[in-house]
N, C-alpha and C positions, 0 to 999 in steps of 0.2 A: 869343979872336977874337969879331968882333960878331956875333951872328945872321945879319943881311941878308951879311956877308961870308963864312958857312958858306954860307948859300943860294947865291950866286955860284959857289963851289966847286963846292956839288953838283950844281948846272944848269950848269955846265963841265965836268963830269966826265961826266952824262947825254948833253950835246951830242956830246962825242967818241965815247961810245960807238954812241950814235946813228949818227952818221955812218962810222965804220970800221965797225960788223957788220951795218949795214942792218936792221933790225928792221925791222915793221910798225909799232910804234908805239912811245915811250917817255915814261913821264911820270915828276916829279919828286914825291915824295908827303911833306906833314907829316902824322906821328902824331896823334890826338885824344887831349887828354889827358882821362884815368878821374875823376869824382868823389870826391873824399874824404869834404871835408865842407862841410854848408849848414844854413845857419840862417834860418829862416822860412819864412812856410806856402807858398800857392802862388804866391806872388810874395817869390823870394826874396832876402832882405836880402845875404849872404854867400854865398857859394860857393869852394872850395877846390879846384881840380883838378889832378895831377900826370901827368906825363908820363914813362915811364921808357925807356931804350934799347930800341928801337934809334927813333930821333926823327925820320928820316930815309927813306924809301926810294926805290931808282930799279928802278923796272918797265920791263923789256924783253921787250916781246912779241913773240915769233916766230909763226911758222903754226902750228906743234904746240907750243911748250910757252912760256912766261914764266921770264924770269931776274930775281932778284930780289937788288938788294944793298942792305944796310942797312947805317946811317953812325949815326953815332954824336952827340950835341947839337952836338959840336965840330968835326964833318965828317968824323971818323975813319973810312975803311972797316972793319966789323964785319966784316963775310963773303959772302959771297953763295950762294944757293941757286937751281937749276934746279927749276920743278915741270909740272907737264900744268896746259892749259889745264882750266879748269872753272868753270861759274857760280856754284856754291859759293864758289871761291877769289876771284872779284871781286868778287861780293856782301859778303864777309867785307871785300876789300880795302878797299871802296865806303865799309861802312859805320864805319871806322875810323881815316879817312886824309880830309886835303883833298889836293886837287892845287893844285899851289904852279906847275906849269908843265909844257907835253907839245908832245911833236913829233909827228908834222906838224901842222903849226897849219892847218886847215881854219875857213875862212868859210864861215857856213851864211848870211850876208847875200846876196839879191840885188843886184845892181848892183855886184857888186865883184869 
């Protein structure tokens, strides 16, 4: 299956959850992949980076705690895990992860 049709998946899979358990907020998360290898000085020519399971995550936050399910490059659900909310854990989340798409879409635009 093609990426952008994994993605589909998992922000279908998000939306439903979303909508039957009411969370506070849920967003769809891709992995940042780890450096391998690179070649050249500080402007570099090559760079190599790899991304390993789980490639995927969908974060559902509630008032006391976050559920967290990971899927797999090919949309496979992996498992899921309940944890406590903490700014350790979304800092950690933050800095490892793009967000690919989150519910509720709030505009911080005036006029709209």
């Amino acid at each position: 299956m093609e990426p952008r049709f994994v993605l589909k998946k998992i922000v279908k899979f998000g939306r439903k959850e979303y909508y039957e358990k009411k969370p506070v907020s849920m967003k769809v998360l891709k992995m940042k992949g780890t450096q391998v290898f690179s070649v050249g000085g500080p402007l570099k020519i090559m760079s190599i980076t790899r991304t390993e399971d789980p490639y995927f995550l969908v974060l559902s936050e509630y008032m006391n705690e976050v559920r967290i399910y990971y899927f797999s490059r090919k949309g496979v659900l992996l498992g899921a895990e309940n944890c406590e909310k903490s700014l350790k854990l979304f800092k950690e989340v933050k800095n490892s992860t793009v967000v690919k798409y989150k519910l509720p879409k709030i505009n911080n635009k005036k006029g709209k």
